[in-house]
C-alpha positions in Angstrom: 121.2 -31.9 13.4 122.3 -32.4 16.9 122.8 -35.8 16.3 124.9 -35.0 13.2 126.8 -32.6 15.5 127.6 -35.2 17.6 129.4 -37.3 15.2 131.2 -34.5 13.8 132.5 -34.0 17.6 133.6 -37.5 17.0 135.1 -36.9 14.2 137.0 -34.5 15.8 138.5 -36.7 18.3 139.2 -39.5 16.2 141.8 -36.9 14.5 143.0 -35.9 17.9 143.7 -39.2 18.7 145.2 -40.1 15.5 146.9 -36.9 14.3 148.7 -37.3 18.5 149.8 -40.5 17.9 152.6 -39.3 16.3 154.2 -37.5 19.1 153.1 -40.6 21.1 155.1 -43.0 19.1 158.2 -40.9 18.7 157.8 -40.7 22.8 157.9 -44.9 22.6 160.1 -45.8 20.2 163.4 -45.0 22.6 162.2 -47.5 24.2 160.3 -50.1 21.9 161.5 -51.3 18.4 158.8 -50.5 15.6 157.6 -54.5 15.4 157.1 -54.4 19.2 155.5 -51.1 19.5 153.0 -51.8 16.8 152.6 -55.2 18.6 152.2 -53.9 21.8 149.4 -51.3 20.5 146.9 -53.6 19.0 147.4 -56.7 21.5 146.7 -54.0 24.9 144.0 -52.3 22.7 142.4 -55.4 21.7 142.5 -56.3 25.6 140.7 -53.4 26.6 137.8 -53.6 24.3 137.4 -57.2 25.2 137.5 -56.2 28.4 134.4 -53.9 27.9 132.6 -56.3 25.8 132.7 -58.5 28.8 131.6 -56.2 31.7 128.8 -54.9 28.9 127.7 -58.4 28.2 128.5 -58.4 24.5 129.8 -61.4 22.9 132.4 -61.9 20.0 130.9 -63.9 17.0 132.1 -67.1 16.1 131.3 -67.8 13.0 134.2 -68.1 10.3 132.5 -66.0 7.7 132.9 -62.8 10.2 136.6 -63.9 11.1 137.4 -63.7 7.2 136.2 -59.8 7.4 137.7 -59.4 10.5 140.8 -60.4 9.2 141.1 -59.1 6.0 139.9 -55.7 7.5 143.1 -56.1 10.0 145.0 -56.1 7.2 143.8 -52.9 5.3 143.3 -50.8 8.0 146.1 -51.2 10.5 148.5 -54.3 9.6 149.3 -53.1 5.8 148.9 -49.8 6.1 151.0 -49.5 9.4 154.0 -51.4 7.8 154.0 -49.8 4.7 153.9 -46.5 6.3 156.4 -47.1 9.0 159.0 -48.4 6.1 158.0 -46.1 3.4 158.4 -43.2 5.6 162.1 -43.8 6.1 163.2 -42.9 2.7 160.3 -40.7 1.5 160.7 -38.2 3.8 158.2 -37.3 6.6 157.1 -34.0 4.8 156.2 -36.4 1.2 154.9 -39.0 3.5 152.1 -36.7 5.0 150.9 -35.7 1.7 150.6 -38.7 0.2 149.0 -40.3 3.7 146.3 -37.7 3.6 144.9 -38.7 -0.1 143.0 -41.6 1.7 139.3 -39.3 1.0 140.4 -39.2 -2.6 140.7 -43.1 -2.9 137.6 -43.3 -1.2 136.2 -41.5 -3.9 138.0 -43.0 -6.5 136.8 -46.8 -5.2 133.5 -46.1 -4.5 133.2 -46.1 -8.6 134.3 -49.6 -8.8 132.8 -51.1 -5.4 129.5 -49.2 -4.4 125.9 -48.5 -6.6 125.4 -45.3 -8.4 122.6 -44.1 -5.4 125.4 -44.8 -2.5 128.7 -43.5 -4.6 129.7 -39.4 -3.2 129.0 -36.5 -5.4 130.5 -33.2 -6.5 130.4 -31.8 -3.3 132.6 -34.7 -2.1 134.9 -34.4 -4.2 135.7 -30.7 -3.7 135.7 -31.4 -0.5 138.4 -34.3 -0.5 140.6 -31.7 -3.0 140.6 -28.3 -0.2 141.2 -30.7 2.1 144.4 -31.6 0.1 145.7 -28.5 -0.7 145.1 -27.4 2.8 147.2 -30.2 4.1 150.1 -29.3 1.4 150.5 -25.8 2.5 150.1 -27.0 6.1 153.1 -29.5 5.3 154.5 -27.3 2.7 154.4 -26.9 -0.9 158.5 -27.5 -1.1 157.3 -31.2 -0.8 155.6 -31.8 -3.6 159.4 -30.9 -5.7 160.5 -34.6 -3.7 157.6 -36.3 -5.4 158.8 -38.7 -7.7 162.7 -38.7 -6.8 161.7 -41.7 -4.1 159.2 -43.5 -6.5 159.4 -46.9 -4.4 159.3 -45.8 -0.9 156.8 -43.2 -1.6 154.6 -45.6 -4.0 154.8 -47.7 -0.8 153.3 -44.7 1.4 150.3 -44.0 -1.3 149.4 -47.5 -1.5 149.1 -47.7 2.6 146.6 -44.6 2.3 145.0 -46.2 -0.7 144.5 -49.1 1.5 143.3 -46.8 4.5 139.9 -45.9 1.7 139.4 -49.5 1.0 139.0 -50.1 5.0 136.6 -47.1 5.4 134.2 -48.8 2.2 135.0 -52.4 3.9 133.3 -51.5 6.7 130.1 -51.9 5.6 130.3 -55.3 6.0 129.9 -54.5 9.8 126.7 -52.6 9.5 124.9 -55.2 11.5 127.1 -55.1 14.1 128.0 -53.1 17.6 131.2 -50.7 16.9 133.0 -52.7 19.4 132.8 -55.8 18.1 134.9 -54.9 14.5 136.9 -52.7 16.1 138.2 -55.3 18.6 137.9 -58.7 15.7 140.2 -56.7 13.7 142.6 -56.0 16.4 142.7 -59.4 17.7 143.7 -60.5 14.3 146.3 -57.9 14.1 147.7 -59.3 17.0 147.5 -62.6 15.8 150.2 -61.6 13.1 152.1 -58.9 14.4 152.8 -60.1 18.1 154.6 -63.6 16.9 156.4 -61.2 13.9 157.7 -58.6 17.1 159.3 -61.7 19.6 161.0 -63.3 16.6 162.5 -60.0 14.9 162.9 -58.1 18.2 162.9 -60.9 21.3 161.5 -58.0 23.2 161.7 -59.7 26.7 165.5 -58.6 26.7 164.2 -54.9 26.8 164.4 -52.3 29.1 161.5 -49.5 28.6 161.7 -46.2 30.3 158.6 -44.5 32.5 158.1 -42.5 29.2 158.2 -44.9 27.3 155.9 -47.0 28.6 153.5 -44.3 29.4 153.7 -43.4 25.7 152.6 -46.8 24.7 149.9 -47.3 27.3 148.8 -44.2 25.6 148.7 -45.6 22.1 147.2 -48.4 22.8 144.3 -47.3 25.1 143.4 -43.7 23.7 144.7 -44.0 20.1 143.8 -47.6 19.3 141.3 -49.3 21.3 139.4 -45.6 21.8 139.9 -44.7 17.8 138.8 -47.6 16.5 135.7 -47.9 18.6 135.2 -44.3 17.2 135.9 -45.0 13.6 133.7 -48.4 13.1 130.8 -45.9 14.4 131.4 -43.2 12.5 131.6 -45.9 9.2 127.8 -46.0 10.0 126.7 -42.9 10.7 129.4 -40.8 8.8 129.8 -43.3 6.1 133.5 -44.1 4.2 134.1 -40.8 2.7 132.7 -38.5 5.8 135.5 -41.1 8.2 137.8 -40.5 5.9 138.5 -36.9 6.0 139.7 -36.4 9.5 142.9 -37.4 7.7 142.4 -33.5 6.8 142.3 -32.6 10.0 145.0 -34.5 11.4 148.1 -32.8 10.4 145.9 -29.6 11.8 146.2 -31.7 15.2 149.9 -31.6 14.9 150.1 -28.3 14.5 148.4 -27.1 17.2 149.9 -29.8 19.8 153.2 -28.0 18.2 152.3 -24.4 19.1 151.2 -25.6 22.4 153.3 -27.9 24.2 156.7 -27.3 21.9 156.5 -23.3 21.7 156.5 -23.6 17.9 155.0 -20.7 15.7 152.1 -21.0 13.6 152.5 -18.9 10.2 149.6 -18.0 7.9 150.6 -20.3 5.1 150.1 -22.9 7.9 147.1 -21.3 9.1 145.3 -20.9 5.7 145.9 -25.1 5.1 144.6 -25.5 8.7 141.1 -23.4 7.0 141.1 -25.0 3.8 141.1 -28.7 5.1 138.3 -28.2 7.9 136.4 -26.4 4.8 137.2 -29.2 3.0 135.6 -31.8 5.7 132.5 -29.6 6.2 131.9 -29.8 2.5 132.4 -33.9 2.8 130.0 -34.0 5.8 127.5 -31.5 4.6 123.9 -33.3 4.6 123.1 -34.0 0.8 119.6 -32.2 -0.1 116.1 -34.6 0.6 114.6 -34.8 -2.7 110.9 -34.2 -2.6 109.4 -37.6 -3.4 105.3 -38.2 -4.8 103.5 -39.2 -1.2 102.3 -41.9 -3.5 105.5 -43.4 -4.1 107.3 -45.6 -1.4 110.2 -44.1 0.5 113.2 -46.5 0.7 115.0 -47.5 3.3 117.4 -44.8 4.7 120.7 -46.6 4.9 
């Protein structure tokens, strides 16, 4: 149980870090075009975790075969996702946007049909979980949103597909299982920047800029806290947690804006807010509640807890 509470803690600051990234970015991009923002968060967050791989003594692999995962899990879980977000939002509308971002749980659920074995797939419980969490994020966002659904249908299919590609990532990682956190967390990074670095001094020539103190202290921030720490935090919690438990801090991230709201903007917290803000932590106890141990014959073997 402690151990559990720990990665619930986790869990907790991996939405802290995410659900603040927000304000970080809208404190960066003054000074930083989109392309070289996202740039400069993955490149200076895959820095940093090599840099502790190296003082820890942990090597990168070099095979190809972990590459290819590497790679294809840069592209579901911050490349495609990122991208689709940051142009989908534009016309959806940030209000549409946040809902439709936050059904990543529910695709977990919805793949884990089609790419996991009956034994490993989430139950009931799960799934009533994943759905409070979503109506708690609609009343925390606002159920006036749901009346734009559909009047957008491109940009905001582009926004669902980034989040459905957000619950592939979390049931991708598996592939890591045999590795430290660190290492998929900074593979997948590194291959991030291998795309989106060239893509940022073509499109923005970013030499020519000329950041602010803000700004730059807003994207030291997003790189070093809400990348490099977040994804050291959220390939551990893959393995502990497993895909649908990681997922549901999306419930609890629009919570984090809230509350950075009410504290450092003065903004007022009303009870339609406040009963989304209960209704999506309910929601992620349910997910992470421990399923019940079956009683099993003392004859019979006892598999391999996984």
């Amino acid at each position: 149980m402690q151990n559990r509470s720990i990665e619930l803690a986790l869990l907790g600051v991996l939405a802290l870090l995410w659900g603040s990234s927000y304000m970080w970015i809208s404190l960066a991009l003054p000074s930083f075009p989109p392309a070289t923002l996202i740039a400069i968060r993955v490149s200076l967050a895959a820095l940093a975790l090599l840099a502790i791989m190296a003082a820890r003594g942990i090597r990168m692999p070099l095979d190809r075969q972990n590459w290819k995962q590497f790679f294809i899990q840069s592209l579901v879980n911050s490349t495609g996702p990122w991208l689709m977000l940051a142009w989908g939002q534009q016309y959806a509308g940030t209000a549409v946007s946040s809902v439709l971002n936050s059904t990543s749980p529910l695709w977990v659920f919805a793949f884990s049909f089609l790419l996991l074995n009956h034994g490993e797939r989430p139950g009931a419980r799960q799934l009533t979980g994943a759905l409070f969490g979503f109506a708690g994020i609609v009343l925390i966002v606002g159920v006036g949103a749901l009346e734009d659904i559909g009047r957008n249908l491109v940009p905001q299919l582009v926004v669902l597909f980034g989040a459905a590609l957000y619950g592939i990532a979390a049931l991708r990682g598996r592939v890591f299982a045999g590795l430290p956190p660190i290492v998929p967390a900074a593979g997948t990074l590194i291959c991030a920047s291998v795309v989106l670095v060239p893509a940022s001094l073509i499109v923005d020539r970013p030499w020519q800029l000329t950041p602010d103190t803000t700004g730059i202290v807003a994207a030291l921030t997003l790189s070093l806290a809400c990348t490099a720490l977040a994804f050291l935090i959220y390939f551990r919690l893959l393995s502990t947690l497993g895909a649908m438990g990681t997922a549901s801090q999306a419930y609890l991230r629009s919570g984090v804006g809230v509350f950075l709201g009410v504290v450092f903007l003065s903004e007022t917290l009303d009870l339609e807010t406040f009963a989304g803000i209960c209704l999506a932590i309910f929601g992620v106890v349910l997910i992470n509640w421990p399923r019940a141990v079956k009683r099993q014959d003392v004859s019979a073997p006892v598999s391999a807890a996984k």
